[in-house]
C-alpha positions in Angstrom: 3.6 -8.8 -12.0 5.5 -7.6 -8.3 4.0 -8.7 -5.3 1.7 -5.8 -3.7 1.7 -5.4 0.1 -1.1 -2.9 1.5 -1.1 -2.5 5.3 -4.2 -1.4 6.5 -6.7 -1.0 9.5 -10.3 -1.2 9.7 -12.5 1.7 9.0 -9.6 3.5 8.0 -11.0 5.4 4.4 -7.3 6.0 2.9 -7.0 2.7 3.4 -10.1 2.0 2.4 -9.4 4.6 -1.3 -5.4 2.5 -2.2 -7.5 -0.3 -1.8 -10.1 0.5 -4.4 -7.4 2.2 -6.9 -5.4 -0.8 -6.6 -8.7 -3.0 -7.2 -9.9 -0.7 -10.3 -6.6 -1.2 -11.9 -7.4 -5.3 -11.3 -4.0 -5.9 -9.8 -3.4 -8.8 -7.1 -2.3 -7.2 -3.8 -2.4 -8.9 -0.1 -4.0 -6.6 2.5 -2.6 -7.0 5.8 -4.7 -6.2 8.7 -2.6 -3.9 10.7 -4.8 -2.3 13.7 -2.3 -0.6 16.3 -0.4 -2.7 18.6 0.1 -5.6 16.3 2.7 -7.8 15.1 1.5 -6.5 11.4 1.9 -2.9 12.5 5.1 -3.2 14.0 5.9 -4.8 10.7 4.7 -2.4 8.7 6.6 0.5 10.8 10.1 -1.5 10.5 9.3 -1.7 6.2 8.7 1.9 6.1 11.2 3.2 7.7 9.6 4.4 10.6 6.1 5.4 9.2 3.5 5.0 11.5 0.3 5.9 9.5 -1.7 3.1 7.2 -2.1 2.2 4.6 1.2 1.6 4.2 1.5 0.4 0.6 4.4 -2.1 -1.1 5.5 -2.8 -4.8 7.8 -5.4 -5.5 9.5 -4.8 -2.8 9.6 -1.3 -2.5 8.5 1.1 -0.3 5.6 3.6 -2.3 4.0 5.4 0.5 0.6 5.7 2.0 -2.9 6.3 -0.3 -1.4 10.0 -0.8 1.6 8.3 -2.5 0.0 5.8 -4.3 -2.8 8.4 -5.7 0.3 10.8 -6.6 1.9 8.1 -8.6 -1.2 7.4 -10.4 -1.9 10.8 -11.4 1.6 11.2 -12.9 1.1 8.5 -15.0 3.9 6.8 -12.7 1.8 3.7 -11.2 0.8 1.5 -14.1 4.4 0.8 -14.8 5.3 -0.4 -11.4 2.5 -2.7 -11.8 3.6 -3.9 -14.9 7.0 -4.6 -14.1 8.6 -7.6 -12.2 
């Protein structure tokens, strides 16, 4: 199974909604608290690219996107196999 990075901030509900699709599908992930002017923010901008929003979610590696993303990929059936693989 890849390692899962979620960067997140409290009281933030699309963080609060990858965290529960990632938690239905009963994956291990590492949250990251990331309120603004952290270290974990910053690193969270650098990994994206340049995104500044949260969550900002990880997959082996790779950059999927905020809760947006991550819902998309579900939806097209897309997100079970990146969970899978690794």
């Amino acid at each position: 199974m890849p390692e899962i990075d979620v960067y997140t901030q409290p009281w933030c509900p699309y963080c609060a909604r990858a965290v529960h699709l990632l938690g239905s599908k009963g994956v291990a992930f590492r949250e990251i608290d990331a309120p603004h002017g952290s270290a974990e923010r910053a690193e969270a901008i650098k990994r994206s690219g340049g995104r500044t929003t949260v969550p900002q979610i990880f997959i082996g590696g790779r950059h999927i996107g905020g809760c947006d993303d991550l819902v998309a990929l579900d939806r097209a059936g897309q997100l079970d196999p990146l969970l899978q693989a690794g």
